[in-house]
N, C-alpha and C positions, 0 to 999 in steps of 0.2 A: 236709451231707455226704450225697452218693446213696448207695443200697443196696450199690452193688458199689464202693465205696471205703470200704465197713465192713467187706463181705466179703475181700476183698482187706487189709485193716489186720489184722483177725481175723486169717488164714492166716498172716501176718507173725509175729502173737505165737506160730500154734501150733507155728511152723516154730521161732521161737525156748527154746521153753517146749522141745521133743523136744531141741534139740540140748544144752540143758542139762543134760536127763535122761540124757541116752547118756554128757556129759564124768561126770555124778557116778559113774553105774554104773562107767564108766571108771577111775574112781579111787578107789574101793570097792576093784575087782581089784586094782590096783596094791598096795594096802595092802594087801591080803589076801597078796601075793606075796613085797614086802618085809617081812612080818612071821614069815612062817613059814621064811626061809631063817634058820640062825643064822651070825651077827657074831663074827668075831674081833678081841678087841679089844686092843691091843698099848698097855704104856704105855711113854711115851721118856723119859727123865730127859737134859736138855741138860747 
């Protein structure tokens, strides 16, 4: 394997490694937003 198809694989993972980081950050927030609204919770007897 040449130099710049290491570099080029590298870049792949780092590209992949960030986009992972951004969806968890992502859905950190998300929890963070559906935890702090409150729930009303209704019960139904059929």
């Amino acid at each position: 394997m040449k130099t710049t198809e290491k570099i080029a694989n590298a870049k792949k993972r780092i590209y992949e490694l960030e986009r992972l980081i951004k969806y968890w950050n992502d859905l950190e927030n998300d929890e963070e937003k559906t935890v702090n609204f409150a729930m009303k919770i209704e019960n139904k007897v059929a």
